[in-house]
C-alpha positions in Angstrom: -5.5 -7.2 -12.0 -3.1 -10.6 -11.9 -2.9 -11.2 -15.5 -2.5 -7.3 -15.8 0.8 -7.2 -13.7 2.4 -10.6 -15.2 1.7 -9.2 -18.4 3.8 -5.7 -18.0 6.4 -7.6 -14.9 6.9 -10.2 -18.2 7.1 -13.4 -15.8 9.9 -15.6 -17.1 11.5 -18.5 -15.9 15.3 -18.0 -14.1 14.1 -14.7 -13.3 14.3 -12.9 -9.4 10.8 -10.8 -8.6 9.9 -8.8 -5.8 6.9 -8.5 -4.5 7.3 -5.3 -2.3 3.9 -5.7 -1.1 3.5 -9.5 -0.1 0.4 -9.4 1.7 -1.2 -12.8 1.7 1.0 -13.9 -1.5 -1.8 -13.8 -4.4 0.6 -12.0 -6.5 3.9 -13.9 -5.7 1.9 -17.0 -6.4 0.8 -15.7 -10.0 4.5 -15.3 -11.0 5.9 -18.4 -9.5 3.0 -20.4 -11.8 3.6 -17.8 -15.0 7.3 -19.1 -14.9 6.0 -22.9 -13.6 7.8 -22.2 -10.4 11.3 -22.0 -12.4 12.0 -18.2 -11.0 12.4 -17.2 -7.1 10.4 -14.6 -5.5 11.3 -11.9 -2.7 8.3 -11.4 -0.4 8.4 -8.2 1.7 6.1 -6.9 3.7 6.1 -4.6 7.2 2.6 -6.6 8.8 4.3 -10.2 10.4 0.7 -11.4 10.2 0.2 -11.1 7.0 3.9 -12.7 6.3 2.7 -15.7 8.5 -0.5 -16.3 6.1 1.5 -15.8 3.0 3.9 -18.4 4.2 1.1 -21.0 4.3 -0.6 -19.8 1.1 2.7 -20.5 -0.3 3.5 -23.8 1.6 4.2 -25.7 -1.7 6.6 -22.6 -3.2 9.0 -22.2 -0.5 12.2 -23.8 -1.8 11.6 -20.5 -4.3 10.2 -17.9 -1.9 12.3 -15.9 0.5 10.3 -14.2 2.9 11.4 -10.5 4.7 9.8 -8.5 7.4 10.7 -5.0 6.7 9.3 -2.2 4.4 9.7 -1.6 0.6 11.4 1.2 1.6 14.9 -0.1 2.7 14.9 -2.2 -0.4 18.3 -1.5 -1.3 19.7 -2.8 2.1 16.9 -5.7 1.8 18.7 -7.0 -0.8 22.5 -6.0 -0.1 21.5 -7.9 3.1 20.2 -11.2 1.1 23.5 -10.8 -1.6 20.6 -11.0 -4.4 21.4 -9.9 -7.8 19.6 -9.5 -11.6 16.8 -8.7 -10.1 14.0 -8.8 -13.1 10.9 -7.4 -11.7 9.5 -5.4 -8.8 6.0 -5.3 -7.7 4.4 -2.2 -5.7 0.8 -2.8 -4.7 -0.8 -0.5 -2.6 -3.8 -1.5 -1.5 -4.9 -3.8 1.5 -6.1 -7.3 1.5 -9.1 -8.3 3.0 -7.6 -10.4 5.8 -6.1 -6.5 7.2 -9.1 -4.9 6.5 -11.2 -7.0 8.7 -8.4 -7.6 11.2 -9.1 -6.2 14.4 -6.0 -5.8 15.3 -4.7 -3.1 13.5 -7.8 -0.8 13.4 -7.6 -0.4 9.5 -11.5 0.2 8.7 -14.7 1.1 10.4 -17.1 -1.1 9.1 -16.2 -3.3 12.4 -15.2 -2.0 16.0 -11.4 -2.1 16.8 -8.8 0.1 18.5 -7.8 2.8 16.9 -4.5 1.3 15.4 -3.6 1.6 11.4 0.5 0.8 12.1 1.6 -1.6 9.2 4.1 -2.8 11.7 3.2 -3.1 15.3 6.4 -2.2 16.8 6.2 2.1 15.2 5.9 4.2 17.8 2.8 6.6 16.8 -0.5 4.8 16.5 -3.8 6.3 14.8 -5.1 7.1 18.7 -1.8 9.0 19.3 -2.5 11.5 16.2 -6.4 11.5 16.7 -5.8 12.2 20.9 -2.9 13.7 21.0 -1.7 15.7 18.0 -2.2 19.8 18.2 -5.5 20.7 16.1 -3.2 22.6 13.4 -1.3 19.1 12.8 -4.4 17.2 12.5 -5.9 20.2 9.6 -2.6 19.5 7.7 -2.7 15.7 7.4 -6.8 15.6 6.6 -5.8 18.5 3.7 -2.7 17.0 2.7 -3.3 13.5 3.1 -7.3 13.4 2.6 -7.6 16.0 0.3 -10.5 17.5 2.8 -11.9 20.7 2.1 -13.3 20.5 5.2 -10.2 20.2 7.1 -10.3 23.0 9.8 -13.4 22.1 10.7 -13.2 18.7 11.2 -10.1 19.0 12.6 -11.7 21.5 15.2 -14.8 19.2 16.3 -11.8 16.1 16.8 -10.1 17.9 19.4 -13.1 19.4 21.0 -14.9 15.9 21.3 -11.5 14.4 22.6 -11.5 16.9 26.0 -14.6 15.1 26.7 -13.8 11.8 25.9 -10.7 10.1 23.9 -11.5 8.4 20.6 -10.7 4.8 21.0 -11.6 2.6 18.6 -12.6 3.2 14.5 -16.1 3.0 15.1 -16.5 5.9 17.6 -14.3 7.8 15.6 -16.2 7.3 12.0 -19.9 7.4 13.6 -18.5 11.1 14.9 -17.3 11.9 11.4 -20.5 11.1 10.4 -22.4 13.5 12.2 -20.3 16.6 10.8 -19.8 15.4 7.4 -21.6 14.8 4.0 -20.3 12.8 0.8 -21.1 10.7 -2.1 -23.4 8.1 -1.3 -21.5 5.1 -2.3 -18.6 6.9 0.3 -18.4 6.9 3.7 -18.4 10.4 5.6 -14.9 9.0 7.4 -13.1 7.6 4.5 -10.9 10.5 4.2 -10.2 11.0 7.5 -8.7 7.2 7.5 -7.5 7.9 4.7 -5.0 11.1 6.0 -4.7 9.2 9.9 -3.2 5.8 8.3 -1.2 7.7 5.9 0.3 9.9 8.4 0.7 7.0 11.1 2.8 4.5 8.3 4.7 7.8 6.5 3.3 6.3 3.4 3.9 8.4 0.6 7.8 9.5 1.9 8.3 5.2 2.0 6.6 5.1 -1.5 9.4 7.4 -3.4 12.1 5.6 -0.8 10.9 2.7 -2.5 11.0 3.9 -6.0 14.1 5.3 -5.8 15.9 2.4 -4.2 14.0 -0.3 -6.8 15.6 1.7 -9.7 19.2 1.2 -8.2 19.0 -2.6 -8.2 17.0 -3.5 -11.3 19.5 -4.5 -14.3 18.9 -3.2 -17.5 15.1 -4.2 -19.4 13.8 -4.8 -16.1 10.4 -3.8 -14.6 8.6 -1.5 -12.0 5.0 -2.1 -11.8 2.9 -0.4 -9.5 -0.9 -0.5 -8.8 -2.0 2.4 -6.1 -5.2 3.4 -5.1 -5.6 7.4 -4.8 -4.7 10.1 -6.5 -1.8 10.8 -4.3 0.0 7.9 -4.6 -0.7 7.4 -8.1 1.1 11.1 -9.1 3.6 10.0 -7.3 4.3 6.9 -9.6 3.4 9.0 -12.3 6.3 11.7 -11.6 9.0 9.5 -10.8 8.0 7.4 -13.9 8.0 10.0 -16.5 11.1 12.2 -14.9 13.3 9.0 -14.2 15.9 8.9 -17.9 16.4 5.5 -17.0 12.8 4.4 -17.2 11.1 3.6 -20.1 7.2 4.4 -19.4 5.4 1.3 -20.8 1.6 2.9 -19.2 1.1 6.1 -21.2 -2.2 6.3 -19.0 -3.0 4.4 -16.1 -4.2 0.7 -16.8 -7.6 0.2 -15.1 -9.5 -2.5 -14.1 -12.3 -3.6 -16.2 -16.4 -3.9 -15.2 -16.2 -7.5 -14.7 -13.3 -7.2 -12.4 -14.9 -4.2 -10.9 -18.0 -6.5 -10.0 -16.1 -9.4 -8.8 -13.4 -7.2 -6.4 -15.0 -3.6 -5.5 -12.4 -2.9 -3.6 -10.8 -2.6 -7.3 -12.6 -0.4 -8.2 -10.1 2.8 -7.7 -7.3 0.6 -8.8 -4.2 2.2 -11.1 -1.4 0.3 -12.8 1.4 1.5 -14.1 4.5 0.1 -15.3 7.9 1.2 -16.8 10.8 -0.6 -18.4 14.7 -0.1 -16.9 16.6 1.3 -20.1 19.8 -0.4 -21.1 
């Protein structure tokens, strides 16, 4: 959705962006050739791997990029720190890229083996094998309800700490074939995508660092700025969607979510569940 989020972050040259989300830099590259490299972009992202690659997909930006291990949601000191101001655009995008999907390290999917990880950044306390080992059964029902929208939460929850007394879940493959066994969904959806779903949203406190980073965006952006945000699921996305629509400062530019289309859905499935939306900073 690249030529989606220039078109509603309206890319111009002398402008500051942020790209809250750096990743591997797709999207920061895509604004610094929109405004032919006459703007400056913020990178920020938690996962210092994923800074390192960025740095070298960016190799021939970096008199224009600035670069800052943290999370989106201490923007406000991010930039009081960095004395940045006029800031024109902000960039939320929720979703993974492929490199930390496949990385073994953090333990993000199941379709390989890898320790049962999930943290964004390495150095947080509470890894997914701390909540799948250790957490009381109660704590584990809330997260898969709240955070997985499971209907099947007790239960699951139940079978977890039973299988754990006899042996601890270690890595994402043992824990998703054991999902497996108990659970039943849509064909084109794994039986344990909700239960990553809940573990890695608990483990990075995802949706209390989305509205920290919402709310602290809204106090640096001047006046016909933008906040664009793509998410993924359904709770992310009402939480854009609330703070959009209640904020009097924001005008919403998205009166429904902007969608990928088929082709890009063919090219990127991982797309597929993709939601943009955008609002304007009133003066």
């Amino acid at each position: 959705m690249v030529g989606k989020v220039l078109f509603f972050l309206n890319v111009r040259p002398g402008c500051v962006y942020i790209d809250a989300t750096c990743g591997t830099g797709h999207h920061a590259r895509a604004i610094l050739e929109k405004a032919k490299c006459e703007c400056r972009v913020l990178c920020v992202d938690k996962d210092h791997r994923a800074i390192e690659r960025a740095k070298e997909y960016l190799r021939e930006f970096l008199d224009r990029v600035i670069f800052v291990r943290d999370g989106f949601e201490n923007i406000q000191e991010i930039i009081k720190r960095l004395n940045i101001d006029k800031i024109s655009g902000i960039l939320f995008d929720l979703g993974f890229s492929s490199e930390q999907i496949s990385d073994p390290g953090m333990g993000l999917g199941f379709r390989q083996d890898a320790l049962l990880d999930m943290r964004f950044d390495q150095s947080s306390p509470v890894s997914a094998y701390d909540v799948v080992n250790k957490w009381p059964e109660k704590n584990l029902e809330e997260i898969f309800r709240l955070y997985g929208e499971m209907r099947d939460a007790k239960r699951i929850a139940r079978l977890i700490c039973k299988e754990r007394k006899i042996k601890p879940f270690e890595t994402t493959r043992h824990l998703a074939d054991f999902i497996a066994r108990y659970r039943r969904t849509r064909k084109s959806i794994h039986p344990a995508t909700q239960v990553f779903q809940a573990i890695r949203i608990c483990v990075n406190n995802e949706l209390e660092n989305l509205k920290a980073g919402l709310e602290g965006s809204l106090k640096l952006l001047a006046p016909g700025a933008r906040i664009v945000v793509i998410s993924y699921h359904s709770l992310e996305d009402r939480i854009v969607k609330n703070f959009m629509r209640t904020k009097e400062q924001l005008k919403v530019l998205t009166k429904k979510p902007v969608v990928p289309d088929e082709m890009e859905k063919s090219i990127n499935v991982s797309a597929r569940s993709a939601k943009l939306r955008a609002a304007e900073v009133l003066p």
